[in-house]
Biopython code that builds the backbone (N, CA, C, O; Angstrom):
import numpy as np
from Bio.PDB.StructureBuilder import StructureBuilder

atoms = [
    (1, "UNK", "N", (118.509, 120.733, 98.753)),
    (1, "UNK", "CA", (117.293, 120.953, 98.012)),
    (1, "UNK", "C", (117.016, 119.729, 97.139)),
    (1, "UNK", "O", (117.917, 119.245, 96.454)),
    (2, "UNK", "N", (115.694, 119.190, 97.158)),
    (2, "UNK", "CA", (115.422, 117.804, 96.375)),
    (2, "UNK", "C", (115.409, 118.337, 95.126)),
    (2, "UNK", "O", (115.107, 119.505, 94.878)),
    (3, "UNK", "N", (115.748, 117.464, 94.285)),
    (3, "UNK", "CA", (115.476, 117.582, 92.671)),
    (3, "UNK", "C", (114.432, 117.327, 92.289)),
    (3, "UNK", "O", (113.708, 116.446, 92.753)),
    (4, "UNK", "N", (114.107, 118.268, 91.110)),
    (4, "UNK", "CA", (112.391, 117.689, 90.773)),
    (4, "UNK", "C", (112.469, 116.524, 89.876)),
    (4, "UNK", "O", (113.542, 115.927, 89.965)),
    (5, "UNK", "N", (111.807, 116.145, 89.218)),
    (5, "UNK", "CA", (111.672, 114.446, 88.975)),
    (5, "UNK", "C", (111.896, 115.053, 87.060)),
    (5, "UNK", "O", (111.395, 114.280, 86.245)),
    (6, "UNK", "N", (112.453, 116.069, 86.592)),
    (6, "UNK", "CA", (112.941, 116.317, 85.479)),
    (6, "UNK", "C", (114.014, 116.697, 85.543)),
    (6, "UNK", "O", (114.446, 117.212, 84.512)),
    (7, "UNK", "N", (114.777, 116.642, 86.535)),
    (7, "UNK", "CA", (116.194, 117.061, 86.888)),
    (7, "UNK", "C", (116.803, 116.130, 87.286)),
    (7, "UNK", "O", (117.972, 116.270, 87.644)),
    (8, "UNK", "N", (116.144, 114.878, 87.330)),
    (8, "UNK", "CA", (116.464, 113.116, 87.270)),
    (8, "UNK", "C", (117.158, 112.947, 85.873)),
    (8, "UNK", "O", (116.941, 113.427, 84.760)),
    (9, "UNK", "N", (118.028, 112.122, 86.353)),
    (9, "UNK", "CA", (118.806, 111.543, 84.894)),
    (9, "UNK", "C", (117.505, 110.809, 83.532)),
    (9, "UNK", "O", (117.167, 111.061, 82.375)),
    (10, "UNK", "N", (117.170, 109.836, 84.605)),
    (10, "UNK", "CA", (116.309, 109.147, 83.598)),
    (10, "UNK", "C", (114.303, 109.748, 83.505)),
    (10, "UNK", "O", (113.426, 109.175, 82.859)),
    (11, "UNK", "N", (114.191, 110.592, 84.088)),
    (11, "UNK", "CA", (112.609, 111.016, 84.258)),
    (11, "UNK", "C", (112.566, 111.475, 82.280)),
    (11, "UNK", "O", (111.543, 111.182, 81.662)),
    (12, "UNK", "N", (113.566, 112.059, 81.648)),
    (12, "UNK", "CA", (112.599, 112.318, 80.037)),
    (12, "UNK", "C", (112.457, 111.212, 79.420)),
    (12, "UNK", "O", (111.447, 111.087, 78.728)),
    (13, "UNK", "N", (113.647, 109.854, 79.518)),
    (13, "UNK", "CA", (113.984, 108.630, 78.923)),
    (13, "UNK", "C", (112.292, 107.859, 79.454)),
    (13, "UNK", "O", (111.393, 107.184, 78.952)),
    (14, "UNK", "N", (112.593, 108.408, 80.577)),
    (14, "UNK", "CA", (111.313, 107.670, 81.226)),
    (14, "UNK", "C", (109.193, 107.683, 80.947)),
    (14, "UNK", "O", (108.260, 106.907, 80.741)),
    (15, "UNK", "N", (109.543, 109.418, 81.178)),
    (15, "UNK", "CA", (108.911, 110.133, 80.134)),
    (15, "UNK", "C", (108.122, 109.489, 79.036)),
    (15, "UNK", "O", (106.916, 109.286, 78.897)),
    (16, "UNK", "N", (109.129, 109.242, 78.331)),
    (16, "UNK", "CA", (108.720, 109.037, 76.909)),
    (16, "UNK", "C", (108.770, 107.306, 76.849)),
    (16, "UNK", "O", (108.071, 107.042, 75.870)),
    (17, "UNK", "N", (109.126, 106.379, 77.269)),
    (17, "UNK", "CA", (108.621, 105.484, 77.763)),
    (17, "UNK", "C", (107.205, 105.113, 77.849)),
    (17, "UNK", "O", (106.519, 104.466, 77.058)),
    (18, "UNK", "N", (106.890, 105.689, 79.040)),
    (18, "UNK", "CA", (105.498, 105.597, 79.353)),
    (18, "UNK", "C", (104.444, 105.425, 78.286)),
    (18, "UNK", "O", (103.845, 104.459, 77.814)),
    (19, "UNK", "N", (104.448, 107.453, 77.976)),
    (19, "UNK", "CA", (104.118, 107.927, 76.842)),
    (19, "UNK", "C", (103.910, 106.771, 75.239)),
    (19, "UNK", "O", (102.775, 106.563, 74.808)),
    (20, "UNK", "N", (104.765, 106.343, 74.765)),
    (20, "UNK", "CA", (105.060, 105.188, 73.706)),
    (20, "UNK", "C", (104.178, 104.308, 74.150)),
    (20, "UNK", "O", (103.183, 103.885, 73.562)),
    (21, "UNK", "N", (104.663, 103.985, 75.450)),
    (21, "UNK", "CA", (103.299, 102.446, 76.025)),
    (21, "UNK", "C", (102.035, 102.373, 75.695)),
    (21, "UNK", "O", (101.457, 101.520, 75.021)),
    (22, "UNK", "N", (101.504, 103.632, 76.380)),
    (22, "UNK", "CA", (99.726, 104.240, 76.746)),
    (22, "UNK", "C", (99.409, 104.370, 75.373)),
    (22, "UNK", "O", (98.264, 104.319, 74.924)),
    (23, "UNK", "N", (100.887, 104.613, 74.427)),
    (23, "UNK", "CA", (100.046, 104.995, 72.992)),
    (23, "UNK", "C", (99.845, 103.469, 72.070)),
    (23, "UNK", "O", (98.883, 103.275, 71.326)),
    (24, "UNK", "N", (100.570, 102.821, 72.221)),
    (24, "UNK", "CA", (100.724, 101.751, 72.049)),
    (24, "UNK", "C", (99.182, 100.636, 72.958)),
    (24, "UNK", "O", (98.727, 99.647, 72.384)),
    (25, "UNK", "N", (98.765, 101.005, 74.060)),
    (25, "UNK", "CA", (97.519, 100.414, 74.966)),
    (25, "UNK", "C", (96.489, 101.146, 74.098)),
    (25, "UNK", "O", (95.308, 100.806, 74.167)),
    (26, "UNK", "N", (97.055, 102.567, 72.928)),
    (26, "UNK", "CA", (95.751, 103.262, 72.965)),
    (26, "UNK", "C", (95.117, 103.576, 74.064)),
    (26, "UNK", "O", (93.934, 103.349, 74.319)),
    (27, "UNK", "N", (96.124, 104.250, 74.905)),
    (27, "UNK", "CA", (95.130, 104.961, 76.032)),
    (27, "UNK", "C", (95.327, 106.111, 76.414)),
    (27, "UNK", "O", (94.865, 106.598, 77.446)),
    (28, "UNK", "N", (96.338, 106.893, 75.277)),
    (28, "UNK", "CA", (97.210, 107.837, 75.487)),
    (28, "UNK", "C", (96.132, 109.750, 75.799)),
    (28, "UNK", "O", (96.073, 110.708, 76.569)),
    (29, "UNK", "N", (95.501, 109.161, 74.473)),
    (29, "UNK", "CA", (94.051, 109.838, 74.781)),
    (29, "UNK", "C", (93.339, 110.705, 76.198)),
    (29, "UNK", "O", (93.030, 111.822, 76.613)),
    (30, "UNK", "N", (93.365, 109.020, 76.594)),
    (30, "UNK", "CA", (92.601, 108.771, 77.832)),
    (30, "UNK", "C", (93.062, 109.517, 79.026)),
    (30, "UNK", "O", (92.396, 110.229, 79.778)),
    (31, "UNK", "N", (94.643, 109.149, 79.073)),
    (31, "UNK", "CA", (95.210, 110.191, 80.103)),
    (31, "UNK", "C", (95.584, 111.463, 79.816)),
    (31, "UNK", "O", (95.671, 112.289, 80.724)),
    (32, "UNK", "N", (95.828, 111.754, 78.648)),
    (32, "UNK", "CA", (95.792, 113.448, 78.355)),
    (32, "UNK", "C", (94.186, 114.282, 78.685)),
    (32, "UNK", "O", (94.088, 115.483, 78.937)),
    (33, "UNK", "N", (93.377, 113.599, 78.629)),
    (33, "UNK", "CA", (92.071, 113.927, 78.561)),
    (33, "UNK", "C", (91.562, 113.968, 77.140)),
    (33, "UNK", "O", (90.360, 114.221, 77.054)),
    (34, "UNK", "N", (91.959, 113.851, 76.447)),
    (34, "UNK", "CA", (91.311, 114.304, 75.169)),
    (34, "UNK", "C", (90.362, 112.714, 74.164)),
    (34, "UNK", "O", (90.056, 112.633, 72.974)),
    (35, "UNK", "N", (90.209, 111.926, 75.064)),
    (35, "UNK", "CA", (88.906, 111.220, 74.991)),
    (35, "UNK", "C", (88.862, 110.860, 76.033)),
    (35, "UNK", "O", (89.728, 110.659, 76.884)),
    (36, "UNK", "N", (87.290, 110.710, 76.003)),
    (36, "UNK", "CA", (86.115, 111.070, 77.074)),
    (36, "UNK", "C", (85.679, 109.564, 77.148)),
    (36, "UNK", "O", (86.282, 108.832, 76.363)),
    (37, "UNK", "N", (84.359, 108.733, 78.276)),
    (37, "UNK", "CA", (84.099, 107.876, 77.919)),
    (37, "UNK", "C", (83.338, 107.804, 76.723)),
    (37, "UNK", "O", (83.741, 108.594, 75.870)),
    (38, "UNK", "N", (81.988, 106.839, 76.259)),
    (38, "UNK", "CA", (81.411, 107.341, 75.177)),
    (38, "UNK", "C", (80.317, 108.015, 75.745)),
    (38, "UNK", "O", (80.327, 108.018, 76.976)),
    (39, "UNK", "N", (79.244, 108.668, 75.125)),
    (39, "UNK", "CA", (78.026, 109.228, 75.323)),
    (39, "UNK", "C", (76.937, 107.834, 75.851)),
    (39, "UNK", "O", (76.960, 106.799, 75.184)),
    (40, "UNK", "N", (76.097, 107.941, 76.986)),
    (40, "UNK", "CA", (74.971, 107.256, 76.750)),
    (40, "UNK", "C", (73.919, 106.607, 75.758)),
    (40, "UNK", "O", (73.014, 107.206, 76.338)),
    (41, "UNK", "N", (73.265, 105.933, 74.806)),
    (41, "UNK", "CA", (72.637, 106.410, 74.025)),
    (41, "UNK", "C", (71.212, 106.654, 74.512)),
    (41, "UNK", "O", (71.016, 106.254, 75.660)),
    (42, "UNK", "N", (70.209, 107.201, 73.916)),
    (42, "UNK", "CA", (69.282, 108.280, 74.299)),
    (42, "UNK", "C", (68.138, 107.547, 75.347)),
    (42, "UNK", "O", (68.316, 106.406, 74.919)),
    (43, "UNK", "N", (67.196, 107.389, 76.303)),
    (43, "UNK", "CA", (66.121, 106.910, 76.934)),
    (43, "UNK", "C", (65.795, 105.875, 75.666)),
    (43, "UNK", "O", (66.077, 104.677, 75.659)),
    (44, "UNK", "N", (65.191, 106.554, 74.682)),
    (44, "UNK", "CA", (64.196, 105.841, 73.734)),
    (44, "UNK", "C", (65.049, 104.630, 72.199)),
    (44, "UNK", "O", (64.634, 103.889, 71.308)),
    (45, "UNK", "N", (66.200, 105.051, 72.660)),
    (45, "UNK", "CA", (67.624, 103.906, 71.486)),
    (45, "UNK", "C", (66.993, 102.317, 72.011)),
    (45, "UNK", "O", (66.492, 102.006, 73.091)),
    (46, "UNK", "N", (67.204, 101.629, 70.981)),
    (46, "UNK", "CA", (66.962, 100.145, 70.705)),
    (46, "UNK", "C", (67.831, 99.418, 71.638)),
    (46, "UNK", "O", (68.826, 99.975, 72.101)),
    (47, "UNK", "N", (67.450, 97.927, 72.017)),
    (47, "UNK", "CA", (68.568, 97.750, 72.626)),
    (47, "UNK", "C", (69.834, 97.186, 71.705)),
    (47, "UNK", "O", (70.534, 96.316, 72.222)),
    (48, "UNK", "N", (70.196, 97.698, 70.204)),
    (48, "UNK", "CA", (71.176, 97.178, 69.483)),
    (48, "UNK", "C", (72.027, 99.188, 70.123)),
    (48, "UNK", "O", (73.254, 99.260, 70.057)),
    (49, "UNK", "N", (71.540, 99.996, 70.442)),
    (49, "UNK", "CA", (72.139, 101.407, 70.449)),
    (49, "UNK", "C", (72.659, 100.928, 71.849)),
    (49, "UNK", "O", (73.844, 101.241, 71.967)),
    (50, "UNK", "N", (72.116, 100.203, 73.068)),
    (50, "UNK", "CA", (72.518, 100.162, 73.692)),
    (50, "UNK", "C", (73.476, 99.329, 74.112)),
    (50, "UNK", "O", (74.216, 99.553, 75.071)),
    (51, "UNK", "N", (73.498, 98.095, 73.233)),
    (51, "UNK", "CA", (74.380, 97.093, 73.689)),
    (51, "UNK", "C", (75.833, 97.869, 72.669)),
    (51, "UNK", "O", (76.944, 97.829, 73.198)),
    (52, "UNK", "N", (75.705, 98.484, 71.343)),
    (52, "UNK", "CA", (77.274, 99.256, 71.314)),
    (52, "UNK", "C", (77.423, 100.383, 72.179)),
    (52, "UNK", "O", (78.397, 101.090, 71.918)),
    (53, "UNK", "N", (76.699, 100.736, 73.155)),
    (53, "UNK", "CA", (77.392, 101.557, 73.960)),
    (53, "UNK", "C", (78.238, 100.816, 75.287)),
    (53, "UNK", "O", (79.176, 101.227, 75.971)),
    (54, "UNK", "N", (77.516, 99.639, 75.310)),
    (54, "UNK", "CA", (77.879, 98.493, 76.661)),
    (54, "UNK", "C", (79.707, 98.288, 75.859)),
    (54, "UNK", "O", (80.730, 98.471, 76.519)),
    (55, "UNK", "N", (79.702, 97.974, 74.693)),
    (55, "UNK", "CA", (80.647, 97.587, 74.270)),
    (55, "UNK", "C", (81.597, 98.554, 73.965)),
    (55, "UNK", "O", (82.784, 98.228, 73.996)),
    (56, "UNK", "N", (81.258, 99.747, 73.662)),
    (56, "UNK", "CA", (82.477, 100.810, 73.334)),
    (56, "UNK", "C", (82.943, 101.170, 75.112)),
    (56, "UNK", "O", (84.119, 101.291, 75.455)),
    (57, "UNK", "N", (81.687, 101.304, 76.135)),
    (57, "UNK", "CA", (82.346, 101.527, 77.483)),
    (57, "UNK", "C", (82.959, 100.602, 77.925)),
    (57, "UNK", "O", (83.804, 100.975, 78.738)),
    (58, "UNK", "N", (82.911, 98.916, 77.673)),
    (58, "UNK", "CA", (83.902, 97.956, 77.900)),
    (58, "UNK", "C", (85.267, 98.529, 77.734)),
    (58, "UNK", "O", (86.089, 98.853, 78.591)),
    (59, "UNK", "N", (85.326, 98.584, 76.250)),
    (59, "UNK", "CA", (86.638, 98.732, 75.966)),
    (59, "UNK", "C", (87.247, 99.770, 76.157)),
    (59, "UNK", "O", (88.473, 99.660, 76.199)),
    (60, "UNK", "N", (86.632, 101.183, 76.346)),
    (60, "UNK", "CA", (86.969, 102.635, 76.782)),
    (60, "UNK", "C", (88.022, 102.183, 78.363)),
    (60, "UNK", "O", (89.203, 102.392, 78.641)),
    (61, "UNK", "N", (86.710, 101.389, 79.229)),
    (61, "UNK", "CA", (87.147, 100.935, 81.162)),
    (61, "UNK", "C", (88.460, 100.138, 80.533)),
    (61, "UNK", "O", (89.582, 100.627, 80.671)),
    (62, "UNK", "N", (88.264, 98.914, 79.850)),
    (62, "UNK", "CA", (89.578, 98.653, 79.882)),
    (62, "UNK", "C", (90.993, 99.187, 79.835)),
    (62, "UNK", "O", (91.914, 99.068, 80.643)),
    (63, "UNK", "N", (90.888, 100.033, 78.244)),
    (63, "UNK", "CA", (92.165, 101.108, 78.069)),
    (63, "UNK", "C", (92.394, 101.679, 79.600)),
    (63, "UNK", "O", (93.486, 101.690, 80.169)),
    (64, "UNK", "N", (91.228, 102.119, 80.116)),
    (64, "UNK", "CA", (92.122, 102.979, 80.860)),
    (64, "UNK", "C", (92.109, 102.682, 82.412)),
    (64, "UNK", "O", (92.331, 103.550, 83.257)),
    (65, "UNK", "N", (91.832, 101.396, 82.687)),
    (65, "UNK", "CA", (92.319, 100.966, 83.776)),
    (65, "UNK", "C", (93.981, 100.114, 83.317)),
    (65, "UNK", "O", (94.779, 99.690, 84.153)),
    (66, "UNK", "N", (94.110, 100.062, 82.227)),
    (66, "UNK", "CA", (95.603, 99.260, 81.848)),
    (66, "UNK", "C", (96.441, 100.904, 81.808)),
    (66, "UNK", "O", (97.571, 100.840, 82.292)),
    (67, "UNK", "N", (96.150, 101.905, 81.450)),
    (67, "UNK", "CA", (96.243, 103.182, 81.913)),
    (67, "UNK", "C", (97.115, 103.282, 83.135)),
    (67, "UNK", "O", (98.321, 103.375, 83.367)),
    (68, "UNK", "N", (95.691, 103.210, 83.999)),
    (68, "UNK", "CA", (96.485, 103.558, 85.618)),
    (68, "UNK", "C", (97.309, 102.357, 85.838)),
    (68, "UNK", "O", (98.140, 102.553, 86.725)),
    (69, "UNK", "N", (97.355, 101.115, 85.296)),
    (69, "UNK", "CA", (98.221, 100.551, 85.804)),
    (69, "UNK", "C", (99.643, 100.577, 85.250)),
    (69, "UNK", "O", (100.641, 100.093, 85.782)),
    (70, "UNK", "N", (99.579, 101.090, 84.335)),
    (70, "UNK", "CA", (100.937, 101.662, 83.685)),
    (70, "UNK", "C", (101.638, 102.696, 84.538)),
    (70, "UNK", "O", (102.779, 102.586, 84.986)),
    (71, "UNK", "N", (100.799, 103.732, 84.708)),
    (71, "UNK", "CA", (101.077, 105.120, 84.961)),
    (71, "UNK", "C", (101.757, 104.282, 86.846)),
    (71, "UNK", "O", (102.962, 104.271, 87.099)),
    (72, "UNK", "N", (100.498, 103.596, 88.040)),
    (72, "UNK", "CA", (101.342, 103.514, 89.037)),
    (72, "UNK", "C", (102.505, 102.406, 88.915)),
    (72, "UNK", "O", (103.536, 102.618, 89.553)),
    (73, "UNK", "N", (102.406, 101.230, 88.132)),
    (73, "UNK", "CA", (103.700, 100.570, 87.721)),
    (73, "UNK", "C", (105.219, 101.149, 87.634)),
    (73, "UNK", "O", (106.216, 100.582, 88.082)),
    (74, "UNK", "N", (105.177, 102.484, 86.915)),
    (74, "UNK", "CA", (105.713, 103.399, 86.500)),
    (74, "UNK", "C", (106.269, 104.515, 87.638)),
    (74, "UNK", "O", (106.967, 105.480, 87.329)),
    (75, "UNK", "N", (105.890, 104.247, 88.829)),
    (75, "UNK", "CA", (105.819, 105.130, 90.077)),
    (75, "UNK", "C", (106.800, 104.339, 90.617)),
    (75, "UNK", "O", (107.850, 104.929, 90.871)),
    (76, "UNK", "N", (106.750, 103.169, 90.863)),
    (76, "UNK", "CA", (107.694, 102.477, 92.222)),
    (76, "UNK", "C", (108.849, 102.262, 91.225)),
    (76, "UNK", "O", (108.918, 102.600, 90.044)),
    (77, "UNK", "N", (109.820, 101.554, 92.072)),
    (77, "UNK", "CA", (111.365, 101.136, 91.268)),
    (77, "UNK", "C", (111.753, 101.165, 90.117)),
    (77, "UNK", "O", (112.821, 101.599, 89.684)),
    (78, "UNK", "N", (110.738, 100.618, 89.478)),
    (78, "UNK", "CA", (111.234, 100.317, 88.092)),
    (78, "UNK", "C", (110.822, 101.011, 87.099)),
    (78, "UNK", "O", (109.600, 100.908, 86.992)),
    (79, "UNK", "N", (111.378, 101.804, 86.168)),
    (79, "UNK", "CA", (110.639, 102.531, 85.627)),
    (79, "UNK", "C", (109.344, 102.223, 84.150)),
    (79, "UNK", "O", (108.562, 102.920, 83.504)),
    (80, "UNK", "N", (109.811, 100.582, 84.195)),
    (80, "UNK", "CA", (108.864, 100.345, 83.172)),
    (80, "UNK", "C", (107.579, 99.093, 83.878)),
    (80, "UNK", "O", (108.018, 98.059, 84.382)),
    (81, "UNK", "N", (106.295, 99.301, 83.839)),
    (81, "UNK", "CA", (105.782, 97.835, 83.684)),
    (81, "UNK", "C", (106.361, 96.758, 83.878)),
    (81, "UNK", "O", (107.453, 96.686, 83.314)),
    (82, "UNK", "N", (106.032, 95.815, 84.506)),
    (82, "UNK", "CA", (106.694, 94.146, 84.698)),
    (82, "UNK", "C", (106.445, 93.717, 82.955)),
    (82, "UNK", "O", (107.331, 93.599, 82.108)),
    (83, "UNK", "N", (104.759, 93.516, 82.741)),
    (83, "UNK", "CA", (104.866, 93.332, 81.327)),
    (83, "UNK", "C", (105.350, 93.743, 80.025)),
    (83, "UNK", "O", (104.990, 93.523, 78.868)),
    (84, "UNK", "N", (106.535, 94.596, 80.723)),
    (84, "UNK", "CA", (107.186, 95.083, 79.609)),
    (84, "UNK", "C", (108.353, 94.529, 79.107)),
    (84, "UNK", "O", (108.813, 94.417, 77.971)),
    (85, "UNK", "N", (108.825, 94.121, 80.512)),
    (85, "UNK", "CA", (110.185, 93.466, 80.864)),
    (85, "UNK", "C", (110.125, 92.917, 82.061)),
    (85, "UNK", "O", (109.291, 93.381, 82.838)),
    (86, "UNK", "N", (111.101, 91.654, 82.564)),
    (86, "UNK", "CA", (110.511, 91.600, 83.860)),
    (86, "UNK", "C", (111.130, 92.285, 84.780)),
    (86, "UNK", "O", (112.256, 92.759, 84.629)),
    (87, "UNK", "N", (110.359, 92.400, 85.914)),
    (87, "UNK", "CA", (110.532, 93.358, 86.798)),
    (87, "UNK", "C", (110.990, 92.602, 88.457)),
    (87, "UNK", "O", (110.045, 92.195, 89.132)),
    (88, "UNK", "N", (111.993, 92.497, 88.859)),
    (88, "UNK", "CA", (111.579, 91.657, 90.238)),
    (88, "UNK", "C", (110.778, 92.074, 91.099)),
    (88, "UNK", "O", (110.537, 93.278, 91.187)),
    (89, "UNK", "N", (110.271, 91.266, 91.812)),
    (89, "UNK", "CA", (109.796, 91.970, 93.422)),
    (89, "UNK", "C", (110.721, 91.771, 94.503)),
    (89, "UNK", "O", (110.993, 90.670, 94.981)),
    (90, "UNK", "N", (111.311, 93.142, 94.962)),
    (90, "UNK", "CA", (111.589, 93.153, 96.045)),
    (90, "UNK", "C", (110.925, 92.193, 97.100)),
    (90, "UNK", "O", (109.720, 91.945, 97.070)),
    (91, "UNK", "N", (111.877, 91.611, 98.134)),
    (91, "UNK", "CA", (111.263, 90.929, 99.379)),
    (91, "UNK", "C", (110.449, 91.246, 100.025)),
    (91, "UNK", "O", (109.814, 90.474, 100.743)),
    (92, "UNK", "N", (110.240, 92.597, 99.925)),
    (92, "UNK", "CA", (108.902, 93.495, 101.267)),
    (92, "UNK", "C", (107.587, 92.588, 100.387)),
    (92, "UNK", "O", (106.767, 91.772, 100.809)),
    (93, "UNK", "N", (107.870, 93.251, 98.764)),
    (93, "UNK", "CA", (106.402, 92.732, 97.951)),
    (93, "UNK", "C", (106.414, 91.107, 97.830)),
    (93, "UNK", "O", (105.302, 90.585, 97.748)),
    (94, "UNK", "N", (107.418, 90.353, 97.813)),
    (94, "UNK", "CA", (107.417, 88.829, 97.944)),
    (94, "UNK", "C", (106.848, 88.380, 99.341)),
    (94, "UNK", "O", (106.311, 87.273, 99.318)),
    (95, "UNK", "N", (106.863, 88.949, 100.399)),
    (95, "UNK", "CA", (106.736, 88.463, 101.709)),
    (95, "UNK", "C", (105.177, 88.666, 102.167)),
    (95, "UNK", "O", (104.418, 88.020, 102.891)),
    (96, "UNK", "N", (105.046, 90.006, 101.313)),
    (96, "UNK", "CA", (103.318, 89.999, 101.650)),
    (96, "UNK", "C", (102.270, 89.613, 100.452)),
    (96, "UNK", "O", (101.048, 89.592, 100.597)),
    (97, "UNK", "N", (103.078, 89.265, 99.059)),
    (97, "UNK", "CA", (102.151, 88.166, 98.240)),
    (97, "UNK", "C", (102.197, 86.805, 99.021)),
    (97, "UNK", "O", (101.508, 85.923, 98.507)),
    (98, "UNK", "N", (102.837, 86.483, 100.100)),
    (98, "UNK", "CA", (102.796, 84.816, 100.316)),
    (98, "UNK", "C", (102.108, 85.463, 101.607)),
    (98, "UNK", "O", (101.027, 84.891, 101.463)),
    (99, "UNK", "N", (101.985, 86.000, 102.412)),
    (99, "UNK", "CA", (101.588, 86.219, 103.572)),
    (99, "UNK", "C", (99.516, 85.944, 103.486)),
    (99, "UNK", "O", (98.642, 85.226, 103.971)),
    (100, "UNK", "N", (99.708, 87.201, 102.427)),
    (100, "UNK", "CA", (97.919, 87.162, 101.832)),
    (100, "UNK", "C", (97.996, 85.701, 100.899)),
    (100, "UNK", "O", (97.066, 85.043, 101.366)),
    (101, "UNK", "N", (98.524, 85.027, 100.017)),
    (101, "UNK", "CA", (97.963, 84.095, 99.867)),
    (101, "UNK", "C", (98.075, 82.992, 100.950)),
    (101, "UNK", "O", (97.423, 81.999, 100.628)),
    (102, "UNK", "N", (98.717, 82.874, 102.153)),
    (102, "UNK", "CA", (98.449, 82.285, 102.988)),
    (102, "UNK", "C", (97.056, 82.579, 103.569)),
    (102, "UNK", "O", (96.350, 81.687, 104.040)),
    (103, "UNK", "N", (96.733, 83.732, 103.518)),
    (103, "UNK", "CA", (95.829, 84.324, 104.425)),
    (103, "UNK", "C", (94.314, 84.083, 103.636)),
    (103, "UNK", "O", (93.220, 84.415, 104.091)),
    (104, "UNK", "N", (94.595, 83.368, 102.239)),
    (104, "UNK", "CA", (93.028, 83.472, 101.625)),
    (104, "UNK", "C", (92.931, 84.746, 101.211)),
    (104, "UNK", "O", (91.765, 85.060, 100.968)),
    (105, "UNK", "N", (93.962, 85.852, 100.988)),
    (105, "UNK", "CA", (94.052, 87.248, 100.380)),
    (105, "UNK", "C", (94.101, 87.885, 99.247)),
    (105, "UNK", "O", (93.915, 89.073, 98.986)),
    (106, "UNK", "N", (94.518, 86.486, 98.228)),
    (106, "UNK", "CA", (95.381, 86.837, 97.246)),
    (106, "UNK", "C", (95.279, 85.780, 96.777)),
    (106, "UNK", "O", (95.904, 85.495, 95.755)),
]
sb = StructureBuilder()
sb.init_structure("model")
sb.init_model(0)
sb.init_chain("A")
sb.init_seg("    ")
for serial, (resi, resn, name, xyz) in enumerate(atoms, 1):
    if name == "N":
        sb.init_residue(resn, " ", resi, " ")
    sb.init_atom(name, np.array(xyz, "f"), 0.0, 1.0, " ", f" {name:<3s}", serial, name[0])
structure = sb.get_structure()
C-alpha cells in the first residue's frame, strides 16, 4: 500500500517550508484563496483609477505566478526552490536544456 505524502518523513518539514516561502513572496493569500485579484475599476473611473488597477493586477500576476512556481518547484526532487538553495539538475533536465538551446528552444 503507497503512503500518502503525510506519512512521508519529510512532507510536514516540507509543508511548512513551502508555506514560510509563499508567505515570505506574499503569496500565501493567493494560494489559500483568501485574496482575490483586484476589482476592475468602474466603465466611467479616470484613467489615474485605471492605471492603479493596471498596477495592483501587475503585482497581484506576479505574486502568484512566483506562487505556482514555488508550489511545482516543490513537486519534483527537491523539496525546496533552486532559488532557495541550489538545486542540481539531474542529466535528463541538463540534456534537454542543451538540446532546446541547440534547437533555438531555449
Amino acid at each position: 500500500m503507497a503512503k500518502s505524502p503525510a506519512q512521508t518523513s519529510n512532507y510536514h518539514k516540507s509543508s511548512i517550508l513551502i508555506e514560510t516561502i509563499l508567505k515570505a513572496e506574499q503569496a500565501w493569500g493567493i494560494v489559500t484563496g483568501e485574496e482575490q485579484p483586484p476589482n476592475p475599476p468602474a466603465a466611467t473611473a479616470g484613467p489615474v483609477a485605471q492605471d492603479q488597477y493596471e498596477e495592483k493586477l501587475s503585482r497581484y500576476l506576479t505574486r502568484h505566478a512566483k506562487a505556482a512556481t514555488i508550489i511545482l518547484q516543490s513537486s519534483h526532487s527537491c523539496a525546496l526552490p533552486p532559488f532557495f538553495f541550489r538545486c542540481p539538475l539531474n542529466n535528463r533536465q541538463k540534456g534537454f536544456r542543451k538540446a532546446a538551446a541547440a534547437n533555438g528552444r531555449l
